[in-house]
N, C-alpha and C positions, 0 to 999 in steps of 0.2 A: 283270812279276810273276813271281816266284819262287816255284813250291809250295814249302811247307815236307816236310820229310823225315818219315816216321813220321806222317803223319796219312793212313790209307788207308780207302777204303768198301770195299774187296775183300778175300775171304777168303788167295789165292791172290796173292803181292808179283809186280809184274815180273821179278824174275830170280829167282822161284824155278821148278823144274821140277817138271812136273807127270807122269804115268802113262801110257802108250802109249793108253791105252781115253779117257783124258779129253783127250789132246790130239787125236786124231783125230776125236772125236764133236765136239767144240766146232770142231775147225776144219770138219768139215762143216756145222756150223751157219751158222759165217763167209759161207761159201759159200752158203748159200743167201737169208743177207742180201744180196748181190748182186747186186742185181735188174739193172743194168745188163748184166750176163754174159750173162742169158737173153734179155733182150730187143732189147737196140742190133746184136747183128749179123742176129738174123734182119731186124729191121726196116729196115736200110742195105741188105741183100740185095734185101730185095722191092723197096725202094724203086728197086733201081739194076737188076732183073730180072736179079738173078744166078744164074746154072744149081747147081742143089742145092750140087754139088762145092764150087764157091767160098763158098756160104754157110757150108756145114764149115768150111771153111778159116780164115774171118772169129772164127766158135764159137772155133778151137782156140789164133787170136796174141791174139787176146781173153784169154782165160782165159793163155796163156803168160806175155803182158805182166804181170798184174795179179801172177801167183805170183812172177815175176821182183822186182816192186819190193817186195812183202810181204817177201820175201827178204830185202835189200837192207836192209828199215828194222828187223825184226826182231835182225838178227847184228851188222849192221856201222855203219851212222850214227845212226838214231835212235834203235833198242834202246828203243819201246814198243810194245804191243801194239794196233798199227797195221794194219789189214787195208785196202787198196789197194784198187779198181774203178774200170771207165769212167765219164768224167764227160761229164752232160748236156748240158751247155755244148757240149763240145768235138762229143759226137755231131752234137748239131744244127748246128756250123758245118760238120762234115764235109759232112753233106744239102746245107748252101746251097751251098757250095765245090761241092762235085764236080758239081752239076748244073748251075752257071755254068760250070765250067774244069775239069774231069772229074777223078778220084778221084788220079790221078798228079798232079794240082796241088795238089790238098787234101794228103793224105797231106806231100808235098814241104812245102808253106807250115807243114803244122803243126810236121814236122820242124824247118825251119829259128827259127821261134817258141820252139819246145822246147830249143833250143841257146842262142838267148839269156838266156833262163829260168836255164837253168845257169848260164851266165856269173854272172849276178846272184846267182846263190845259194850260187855260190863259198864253204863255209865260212871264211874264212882269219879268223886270231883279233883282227885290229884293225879291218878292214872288212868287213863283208858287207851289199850293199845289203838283202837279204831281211833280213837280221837286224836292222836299222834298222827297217825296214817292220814288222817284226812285234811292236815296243814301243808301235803303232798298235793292230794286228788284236786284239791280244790283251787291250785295254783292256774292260773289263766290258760297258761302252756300248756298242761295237762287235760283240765275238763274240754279243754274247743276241742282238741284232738279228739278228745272219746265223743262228744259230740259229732265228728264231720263221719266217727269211724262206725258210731250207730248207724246215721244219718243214711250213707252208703249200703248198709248193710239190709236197714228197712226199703234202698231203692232197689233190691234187687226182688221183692215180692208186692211190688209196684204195679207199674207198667204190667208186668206180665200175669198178674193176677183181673187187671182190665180186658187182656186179651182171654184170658182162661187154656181148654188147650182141646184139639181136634177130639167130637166125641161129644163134647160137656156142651148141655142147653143152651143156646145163643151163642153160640162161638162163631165168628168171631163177632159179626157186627152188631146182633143185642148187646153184648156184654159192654164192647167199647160204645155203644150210644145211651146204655144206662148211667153206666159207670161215669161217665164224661157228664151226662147232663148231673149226676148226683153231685161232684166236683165243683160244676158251674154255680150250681145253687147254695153250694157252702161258700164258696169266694162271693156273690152278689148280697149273701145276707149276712157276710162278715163283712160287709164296707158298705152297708146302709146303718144309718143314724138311729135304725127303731132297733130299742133292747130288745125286744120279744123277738124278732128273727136275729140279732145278732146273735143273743144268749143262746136260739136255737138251733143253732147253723147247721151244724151235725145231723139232728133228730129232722128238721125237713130237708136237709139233703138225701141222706139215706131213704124217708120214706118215699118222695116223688121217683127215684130211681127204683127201690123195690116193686112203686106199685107199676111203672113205666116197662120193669122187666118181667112182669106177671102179668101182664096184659100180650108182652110179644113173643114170648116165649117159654116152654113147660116148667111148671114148678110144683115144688112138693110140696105142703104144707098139710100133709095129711097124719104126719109123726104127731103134729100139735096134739091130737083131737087121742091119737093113742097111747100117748106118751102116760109113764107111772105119775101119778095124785104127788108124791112124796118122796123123798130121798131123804135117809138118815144114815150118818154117818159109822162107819167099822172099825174097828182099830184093827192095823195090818192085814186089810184086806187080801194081800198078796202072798202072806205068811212074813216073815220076818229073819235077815241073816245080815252079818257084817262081814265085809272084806276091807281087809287096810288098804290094797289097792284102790279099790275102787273109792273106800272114803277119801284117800288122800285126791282123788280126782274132781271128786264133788268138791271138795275146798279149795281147788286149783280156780274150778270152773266159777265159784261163787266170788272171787275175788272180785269180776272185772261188772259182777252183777252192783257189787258194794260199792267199787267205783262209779258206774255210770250213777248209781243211786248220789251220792256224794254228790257228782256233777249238779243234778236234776236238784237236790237241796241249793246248792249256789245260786242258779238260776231265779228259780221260785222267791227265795229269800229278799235277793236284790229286786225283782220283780214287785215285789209286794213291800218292801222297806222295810223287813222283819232282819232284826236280828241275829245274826247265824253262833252261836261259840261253839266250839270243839263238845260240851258240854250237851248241847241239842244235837249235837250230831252224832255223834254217840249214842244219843238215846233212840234216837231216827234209825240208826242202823240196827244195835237192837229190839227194837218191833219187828224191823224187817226179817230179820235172822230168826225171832221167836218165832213168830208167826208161820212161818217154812219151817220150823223143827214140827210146831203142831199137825201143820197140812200133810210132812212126810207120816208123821204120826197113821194119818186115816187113808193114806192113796193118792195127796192132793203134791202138785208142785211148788217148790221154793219161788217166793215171790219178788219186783224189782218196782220200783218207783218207773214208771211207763214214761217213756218223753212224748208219746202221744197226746196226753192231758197234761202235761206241762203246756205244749203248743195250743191246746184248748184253755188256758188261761186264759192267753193272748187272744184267741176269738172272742171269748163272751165277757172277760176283763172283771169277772167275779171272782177275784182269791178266798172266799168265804168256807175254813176250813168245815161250816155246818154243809155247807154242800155235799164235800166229800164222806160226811157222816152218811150224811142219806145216802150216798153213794155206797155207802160198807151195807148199810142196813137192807137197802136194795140187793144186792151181792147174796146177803145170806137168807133172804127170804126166795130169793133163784134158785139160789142153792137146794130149796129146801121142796121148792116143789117143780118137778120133774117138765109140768106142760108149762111155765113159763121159757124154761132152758131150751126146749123144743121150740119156741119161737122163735125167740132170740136165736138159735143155729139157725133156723130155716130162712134168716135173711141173706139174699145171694151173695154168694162172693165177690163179686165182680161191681159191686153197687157200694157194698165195704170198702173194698180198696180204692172204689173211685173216690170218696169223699175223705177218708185217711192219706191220702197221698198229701194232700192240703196240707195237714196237721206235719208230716215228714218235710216238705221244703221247708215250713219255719222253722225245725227244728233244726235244719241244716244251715238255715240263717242265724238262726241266734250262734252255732257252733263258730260262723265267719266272725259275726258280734263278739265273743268272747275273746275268738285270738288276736281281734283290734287291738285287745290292750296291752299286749305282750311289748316289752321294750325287748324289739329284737337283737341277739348276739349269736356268736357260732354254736356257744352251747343251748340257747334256746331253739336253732333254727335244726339242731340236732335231734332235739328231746321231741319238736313238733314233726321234723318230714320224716326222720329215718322209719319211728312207728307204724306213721300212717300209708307209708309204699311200702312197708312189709304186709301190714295190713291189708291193706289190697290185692298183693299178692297174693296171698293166701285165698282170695277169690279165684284166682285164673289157676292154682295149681292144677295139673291134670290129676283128673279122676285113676287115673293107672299107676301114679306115683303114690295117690294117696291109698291106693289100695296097697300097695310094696311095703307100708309102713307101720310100725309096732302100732296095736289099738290106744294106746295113749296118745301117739301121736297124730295121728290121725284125729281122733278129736281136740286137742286142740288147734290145726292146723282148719277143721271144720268152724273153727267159731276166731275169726277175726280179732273180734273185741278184745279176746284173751291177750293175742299177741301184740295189739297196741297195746293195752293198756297195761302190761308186764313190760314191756318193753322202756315204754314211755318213764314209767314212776321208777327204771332201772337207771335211767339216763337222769334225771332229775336227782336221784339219789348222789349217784358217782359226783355230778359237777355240782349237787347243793345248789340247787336252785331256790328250795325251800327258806333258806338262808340269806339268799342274797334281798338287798333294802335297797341299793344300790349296782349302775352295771358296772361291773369293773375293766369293759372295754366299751369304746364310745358304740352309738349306738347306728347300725348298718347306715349306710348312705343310698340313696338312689344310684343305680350303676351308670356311668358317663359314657356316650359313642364316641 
């Protein structure tokens, strides 16, 4: 599918330039859809009992990584307003890797996973296996599903990130009346008429809840003031080793990353009336893929086109890919010095996920939006539900089966996404969906009592 040119929902076109005040406030905004940035290094730290210093560290090729490929898709290959982050996938093979064959394996296998990636996504204008792939991804049938099966996935650190958990400052009722009033204030200033609070939604939601929850209850913010001047990047911090296993897992895990990415291009594209060919997506993919070879490179995680700032389009209706510049260039100046990262962590949780919840229901609307268009048949209505109740499934498995089972399986059974979006593009395959112009059985009927 091809967007057509001239049909945009945004105020603001892709290449036009926007004002120093409105690309900096949106790209903080960017930023603080995120959520991966704040949370996957500190949680690989504790997990691996790493001494403060290194956890900075983790904080700064994190965020270096993610501005580097924002960069990357901004100026030079994809040229949409594409904002970049660590992906869950990849965190959680990192956990199972590095605690079977320690972080110099992980890091190493994902590396070498991320080189083949490339390989594959090679633009060149007569082959590109990714660009084949993505006349798949990008069929209606397929992206709603990977859409409703994100969508799900981000509602399950929702809700319960508002309540937080017995123990932690404000629990329960600061947390749910920061977090709530944070939410309120991003829906009242995404549906008033004035740009400057539309544009801002995010940035004064978050802050009336930050400073709402730091008035009612304890907070830290004294890492800021001790936090390191400067973070400069290592090469294999961790030491450096390969395992075929473990790589062939990272390229298992990265499929459904390239997928969803795929999707979030579709979207964005028709959103803003830009153009899509197999050609731009291919090239989109490899940044994506480059970018996570470099960040495994220095300690940092393989990155994913975020549907958080997709959905933040649709708030502030600026697709201006110079936003998301300032966005990368912001990213790697975080990166680089230790006591901005330290702020940015020490905004509560609970005040984050109250305002990000927002950005997750649209995105769970537009996944409805997208499989409107579907001319439904048995093989469509196959490719769409059987995915997404395996999917789900995989939510409810008990935790004591998933323990009974080989470490591969087990991670993939941990990460959802996989098994739709494996599933899905398996099913699309067999009946040639890709193929079809036409339905070759009429199209379902409303069912008669």
């Amino acid at each position: 599918m091809v967007s057509a040119p001239g049909m945009t929902k945004l105020d603001v076109g892709v290449h036009s330039r926007v004002g120093p005040t409105t690309a900096i406030s949106i790209g903080f905004q960017n930023i603080l859809c995120l959520a991966g940035l704040f949370l996957f290094p500190g949680l690989l730290g504790a997990s691996f009992k790493l001494p403060p210093a290194e956890i900075g560290y983790l904080y700064g090729i994190t965020f270096m990584t993610s501005g580097l490929v924002v960069i990357l898709q901004s100026v030079l290959l994809l040229r949409l307003p594409i904002v970049q982050g660590p992906f869950a996938g990849v965190f959680a093979a990192v956990l199972v890797t590095g605690h079977q064959r320690g972080l110099g394996v992980a890091f190493g296998s994902l590396l070498v996973a991320c080189a083949i990636w490339c390989l594959l996504a090679i633009p060149l204008k007569r082959f590109s296996a990714v660009a084949l792939m993505s006349r798949y991804l990008r069929l209606p049938v397929v992206s709603g599903v990977i859409l409703l099966i994100m969508s799900a996935q981000l509602a399950t650190i929702a809700l319960p990130n508002w309540i937080g958990k017995p123990g932690m400052p404000g629990f329960p009722s600061v947390n749910l009346l920061a977090s709530a009033l944070a939410a309120v204030i991003v829906v009242a200033c995404m549906m008033t008429r004035s740009k400057v609070l539309r544009r801002g939604a995010m940035l004064w939601g978050v802050a009336v809840g930050a400073a709402v929850y730091t008035l009612l209850a304890p907070t830290t913010w004294e890492r800021v003031l001790h936090a390191d001047v400067f973070s400069v990047p290592r090469l294999f911090p961790f030491g450096f080793g390969v395992d075929v296993f473990s790589t062939v897992t990272f390229f298992i895990v990265l499929f459904p990353a390239i997928a969803e990415t795929v999707a979030t291009y579709e979207i964005v594209a028709e959103w803003s009336g830009e153009p899509l060919s197999q050609q731009r997506v291919a090239q989109g993919v490899f940044g994506e893929v480059f970018g996570s070879l470099v960040g495994a490179l220095f300690g940092g995680m393989a990155t994913l086109a975020y549907p958080d700032n997709v959905a933040l389009l649709r708030v502030t209706r600026v697709g201006s890919r110079y936003v998301t510049l300032t966005t990368g260039i912001i990213l790697l100046l975080l990166g680089g010095f230790g006591i901005f990262d330290a702020a940015l962590v020490a905004i509560p949780t609970p005040v984050l996920s109250g305002a990000t919840a927002i950005l997750f229901a649209m995105l769970f609307a537009s996944g409805i939006e997208v499989l409107s268009r579907v001319e439904w048949n048995r093989a469509h209505l196959l490719a769409a539900g059987l995915p997404f109740i395996l999917a789900m499934g995989a939510f409810f498995t008990p935790e004591a089966v998933q323990e009974a089972l080989p470490s591969w399986a087990r991670l993939l059974l941990g990460q959802p996404l996989v098994v739709g979006a494996v599933l899905s593009l398996l099913i699309v395959g067999v009946f040639r969906l890709g193929a079809m112009r036409r339905e070759e059985e009429p199209r379902l009927e409303p069912a008669t009592t």
